[in-house]
C-alpha positions in Angstrom: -9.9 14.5 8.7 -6.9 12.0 7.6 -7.3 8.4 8.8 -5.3 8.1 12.0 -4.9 5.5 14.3 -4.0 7.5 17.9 -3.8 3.6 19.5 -1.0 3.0 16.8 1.1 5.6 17.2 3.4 4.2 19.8 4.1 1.0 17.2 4.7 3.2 15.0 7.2 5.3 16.9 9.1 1.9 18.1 9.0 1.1 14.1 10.8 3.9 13.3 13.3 4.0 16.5 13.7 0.0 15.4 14.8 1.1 11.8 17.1 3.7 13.3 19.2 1.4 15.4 19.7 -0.8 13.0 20.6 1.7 10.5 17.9 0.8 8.1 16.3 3.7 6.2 12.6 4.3 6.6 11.3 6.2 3.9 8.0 8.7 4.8 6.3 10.9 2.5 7.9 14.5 2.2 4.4 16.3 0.9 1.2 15.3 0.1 -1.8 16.1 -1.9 -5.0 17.3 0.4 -8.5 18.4 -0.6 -11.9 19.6 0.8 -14.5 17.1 2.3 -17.7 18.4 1.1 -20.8 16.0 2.5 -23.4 15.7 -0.2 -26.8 14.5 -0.5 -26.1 11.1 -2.7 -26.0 8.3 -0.6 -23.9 5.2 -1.8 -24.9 1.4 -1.5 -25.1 1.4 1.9 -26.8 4.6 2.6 -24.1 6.9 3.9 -23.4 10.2 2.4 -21.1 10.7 -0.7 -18.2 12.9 -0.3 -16.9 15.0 -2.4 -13.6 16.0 -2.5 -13.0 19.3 -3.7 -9.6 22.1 -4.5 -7.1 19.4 -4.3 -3.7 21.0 -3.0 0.2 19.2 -2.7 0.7 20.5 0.3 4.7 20.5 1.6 4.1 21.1 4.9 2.5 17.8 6.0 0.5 19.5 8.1 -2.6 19.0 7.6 -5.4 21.2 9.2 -9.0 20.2 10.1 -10.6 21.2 7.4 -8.8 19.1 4.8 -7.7 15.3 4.2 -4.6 13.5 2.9 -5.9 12.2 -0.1 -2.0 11.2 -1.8 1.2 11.5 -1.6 2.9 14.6 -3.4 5.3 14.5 -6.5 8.1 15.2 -4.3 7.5 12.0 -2.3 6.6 9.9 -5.7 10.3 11.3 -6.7 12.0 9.9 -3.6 10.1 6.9 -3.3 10.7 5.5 -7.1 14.2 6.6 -6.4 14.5 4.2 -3.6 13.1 1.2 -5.5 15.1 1.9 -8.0 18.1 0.5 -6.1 15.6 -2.5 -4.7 16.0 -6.4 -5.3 13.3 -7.2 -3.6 10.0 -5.1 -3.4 6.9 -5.9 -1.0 4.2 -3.9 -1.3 0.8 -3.5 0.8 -1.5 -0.5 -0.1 -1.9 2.3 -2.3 -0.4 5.7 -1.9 -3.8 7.6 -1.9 -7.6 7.6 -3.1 -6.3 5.9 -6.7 -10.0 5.2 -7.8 -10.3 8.6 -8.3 -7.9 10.0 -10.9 -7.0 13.2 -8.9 -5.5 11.0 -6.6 -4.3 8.3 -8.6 -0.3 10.0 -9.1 1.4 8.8 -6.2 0.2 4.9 -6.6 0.5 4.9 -10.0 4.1 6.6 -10.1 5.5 4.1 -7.5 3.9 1.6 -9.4 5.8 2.5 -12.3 9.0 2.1 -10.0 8.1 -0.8 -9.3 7.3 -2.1 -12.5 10.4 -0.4 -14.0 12.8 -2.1 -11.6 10.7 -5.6 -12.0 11.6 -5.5 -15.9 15.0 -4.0 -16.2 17.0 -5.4 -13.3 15.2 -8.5 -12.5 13.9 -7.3 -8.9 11.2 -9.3 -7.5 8.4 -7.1 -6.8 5.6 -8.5 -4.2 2.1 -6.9 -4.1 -0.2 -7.6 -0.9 -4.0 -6.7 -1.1 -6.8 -5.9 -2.4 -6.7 -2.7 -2.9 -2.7 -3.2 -4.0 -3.7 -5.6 -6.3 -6.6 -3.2 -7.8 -4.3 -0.5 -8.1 -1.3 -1.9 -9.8 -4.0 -3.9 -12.6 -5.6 0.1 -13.0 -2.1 1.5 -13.8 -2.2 -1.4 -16.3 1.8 -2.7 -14.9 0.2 -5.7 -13.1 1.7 -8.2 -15.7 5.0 -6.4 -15.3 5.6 -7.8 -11.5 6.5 -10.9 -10.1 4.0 -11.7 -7.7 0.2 -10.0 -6.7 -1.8 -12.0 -4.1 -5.2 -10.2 -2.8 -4.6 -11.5 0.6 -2.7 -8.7 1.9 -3.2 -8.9 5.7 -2.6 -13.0 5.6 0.6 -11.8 3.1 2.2 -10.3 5.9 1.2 -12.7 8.7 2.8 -15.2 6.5 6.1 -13.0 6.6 6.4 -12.6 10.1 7.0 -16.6 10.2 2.9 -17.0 11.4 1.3 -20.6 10.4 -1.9 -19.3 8.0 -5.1 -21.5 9.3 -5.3 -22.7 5.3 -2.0 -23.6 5.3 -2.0 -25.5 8.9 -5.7 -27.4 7.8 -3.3 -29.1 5.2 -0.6 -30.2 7.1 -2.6 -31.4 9.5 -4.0 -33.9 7.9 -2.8 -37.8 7.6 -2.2 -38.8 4.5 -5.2 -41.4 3.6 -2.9 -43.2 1.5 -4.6 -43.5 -2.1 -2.2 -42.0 -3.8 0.3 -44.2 -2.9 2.2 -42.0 0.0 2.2 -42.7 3.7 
């Protein structure tokens, strides 16, 4: 029941193999929290079933079966996680841990987010959040103010990284300059 992308998996595979060779560590999470998906009659905004989630679980086997989802990650992972960006200069972030709009699942973004904000403040890291739900997240855990950088656009964030010229940023310096204010 855990989002999974099956046409991914190979990227991600060459990701990790990628990291290896180069002897860069690439950190996964070590346990997780799972609960029940129990399909109700409510029906949100745009007419699809509420679910519920119920008997939330950290589950330290990463396996998860059919009958549950991956909802966040475990305090074993927030542990290992915050310790690694405790030793970061430079943090860039994209996505929440887990489900943080609801609070049950709300401990592994907010506790990195503490890392982060923690490393931000006391040894002058620059910490980049990507997204919209980043974003969302890091303002809820009320640290937003305590990192260097947030920008909603989380998908063009990273195209921007990979050395991509963003279509805002190419309609600019495209044009001529007209001239009226005093440049040619």
């Amino acid at each position: 029941k855990s989002l999974v992308e099956p046409d991914k998996v190979d990227i991600a595979k060459q990701a990790l193999k990628k990291a290896a060779d180069k002897g860069v560590k690439f950190l996964l999470p070590i346990d997780d929290v799972v609960a029940t998906p129990i399909k109700t009659d409510k029906l949100d905004k745009k007419g699809k079933n509420i679910i519920e989630w119920q008997n939330p679980t950290v589950n330290s086997s990463m396996d998860c079966g059919d009958d549950v989802a991956g909802l966040d990650v475990g305090p074993a992972t927030i542990k290992l996680f915050s310790e690694e960006v405790a030793k970061a200069k430079t943090i860039l972030w994209n996505g929440p841990m887990g489900l943080f709009e609801d609070k049950r699942f709300a401990e592994g973004t907010f506790g990195v987010a503490k890392a982060v904000a923690e490393v931000t403040q006391k040894n002058g890291a620059k910490s980049i959040i990507g997204g919209g739900d980043s974003v969302k997240a890091i303002n809820k855990s009320g640290l937003g103010s305590q990192v260097t950088f947030m920008s909603t656009g989380g998908g063009a964030s990273l195209e921007f990284l990979e050395g991509k010229v963003l279509p805002g940023v190419a309609a600019l310096t495209d044009k001529k300059c007209c001239g009226c204010c005093g440049n040619k």
